[in-house]
N, C-alpha and C positions, 0 to 999 in steps of 0.2 A: 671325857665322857662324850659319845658318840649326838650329835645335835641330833633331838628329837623334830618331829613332824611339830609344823607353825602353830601354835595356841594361843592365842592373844589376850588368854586370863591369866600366861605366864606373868605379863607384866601388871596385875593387881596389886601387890603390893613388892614393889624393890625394896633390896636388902639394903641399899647404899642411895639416897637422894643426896643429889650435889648440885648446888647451884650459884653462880656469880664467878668471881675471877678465878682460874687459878693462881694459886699461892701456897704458902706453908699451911694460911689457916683453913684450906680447902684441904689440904693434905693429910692434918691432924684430925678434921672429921671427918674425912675418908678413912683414917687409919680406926679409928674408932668404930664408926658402923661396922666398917669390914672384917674388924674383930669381932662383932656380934653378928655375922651374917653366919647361916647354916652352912657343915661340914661337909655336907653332902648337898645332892641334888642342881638344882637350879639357881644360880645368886645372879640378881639381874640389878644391876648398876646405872641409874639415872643420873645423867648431867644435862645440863644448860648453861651455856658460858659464851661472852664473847671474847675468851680468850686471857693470856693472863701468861704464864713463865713458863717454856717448854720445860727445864729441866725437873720443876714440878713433877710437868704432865709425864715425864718420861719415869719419874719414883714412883708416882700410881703404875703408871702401866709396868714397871719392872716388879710392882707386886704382883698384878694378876698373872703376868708370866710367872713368876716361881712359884704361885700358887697353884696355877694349873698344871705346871711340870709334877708337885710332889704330891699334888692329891689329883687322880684324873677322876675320882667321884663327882667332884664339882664341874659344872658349867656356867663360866661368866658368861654373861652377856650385857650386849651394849645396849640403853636405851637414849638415845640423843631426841629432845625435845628443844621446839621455837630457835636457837641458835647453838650448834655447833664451831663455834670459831677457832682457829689458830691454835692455841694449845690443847684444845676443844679435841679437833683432831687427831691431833697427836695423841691425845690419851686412847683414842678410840683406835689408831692402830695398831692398836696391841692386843686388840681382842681379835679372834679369825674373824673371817668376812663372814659366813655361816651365823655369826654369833653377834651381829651387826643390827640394830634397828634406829629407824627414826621415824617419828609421830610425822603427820600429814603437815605439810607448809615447811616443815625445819628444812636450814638451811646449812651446809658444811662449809666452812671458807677454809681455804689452803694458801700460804702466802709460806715469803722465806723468811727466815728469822730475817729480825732487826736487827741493826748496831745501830747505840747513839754515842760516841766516846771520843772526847777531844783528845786529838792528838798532837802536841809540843818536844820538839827538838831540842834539847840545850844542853852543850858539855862537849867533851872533847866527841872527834869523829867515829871513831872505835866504837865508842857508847852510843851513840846515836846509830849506826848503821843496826847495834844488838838488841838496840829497841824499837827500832821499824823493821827489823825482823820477827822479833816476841810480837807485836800487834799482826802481823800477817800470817802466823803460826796459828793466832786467835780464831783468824779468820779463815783461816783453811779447817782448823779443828771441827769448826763449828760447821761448815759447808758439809763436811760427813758427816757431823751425828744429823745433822737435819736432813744431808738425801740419804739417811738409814731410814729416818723414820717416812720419809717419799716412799720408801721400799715396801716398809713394813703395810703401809698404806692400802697400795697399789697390786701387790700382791693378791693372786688369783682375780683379777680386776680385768674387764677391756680394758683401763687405762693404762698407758703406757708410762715409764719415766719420763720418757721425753715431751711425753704432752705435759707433766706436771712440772717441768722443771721449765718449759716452755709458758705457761699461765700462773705457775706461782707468783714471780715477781710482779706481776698488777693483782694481786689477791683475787683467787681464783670462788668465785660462789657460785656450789652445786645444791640446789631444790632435790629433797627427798627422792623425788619418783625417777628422777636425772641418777641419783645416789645409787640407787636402784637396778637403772636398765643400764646402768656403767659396771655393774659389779662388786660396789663397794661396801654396799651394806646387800643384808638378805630379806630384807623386806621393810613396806612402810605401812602404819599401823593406824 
């Protein structure tokens, strides 16, 4: 559905309120409103988080992608209040830029995934070299779905990959109006 002229009564009442970590139990009642959300029209999607399991954040956002591919009646839109953080983000690159908001003061943080995972050596050599291999397979896997989701991001944006891939690692916090005249969202409300 082609992004209407800015209304700011669009956001009275969202289809989808979410707020705190993400997780499964943020998932479940996302999966719920968003079942009750209209077929048609405008479904405008409210979070607040400071963050929580990308791959969460990436099964929301892999619905409103197939949702938007097999109904184009509908138009998601993002409504990001007080913090957008980490996974935060990530959900919210899934929606177009176009389709992008955050309330006045909110703030976006972009950082790289975490790993916290002890790593022990013990057994013959063979086995060991096949499992410090598996642990950096982890870690290479993981460095591409997280710069997809940079992409997804950044996408029609002044910002570049390389500036985010350059300030993710000290966590990077953009202020609304920043959000804004970068490209990343289309308005602040």
């Amino acid at each position: 559905m082609p992004s209407a002229p800015f209304d700011i009564t669009m956001f009275r009442s969202p289809a989808v309120l979410l707020s705190g970590p993400v997780d499964y139990a943020m998932y479940n009642n996302f999966r719920i409103q968003f079942g009750n959300a209209p077929l048609e029209g405008l479904v405008v999607i409210e979070l607040s988080t400071l963050g929580g399991d990308p791959e969460v954040a990436r099964m929301m956002g892999e619905d409103i992608r197939y949702h938007s591919d097999i109904n184009p009646n509908r138009r998601f839109v993002f409504l990001g209040k007080a913090a957008i953080y980490s996974a935060g983000t990530t959900f919210m690159s899934f929606f177009l830029p176009e389709n992008r908001y955050l309330t006045r003061g909110t703030r976006l943080m972009i950082h790289e995934r975490k790993l916290a995972k002890s790593f022990k050596i013990n057994g013959p050599l063979t086995t060991c070299v096949a499992t410090a291999r598996s642990l950096l397979h982890e870690i290479e896997a993981s460095i591409m779905i997280q710069n997809e989701g940079f992409e997804n991001l950044v996408r029609g944006s002044q910002v570049t990959m390389e500036q985010v891939l350059e300030r993710a690692p000290g966590d990077w916090y953009i202020e609304a109006q920043e959000a804004q005249q970068l490209g990343l969202i289309a308005a602040v409300i």
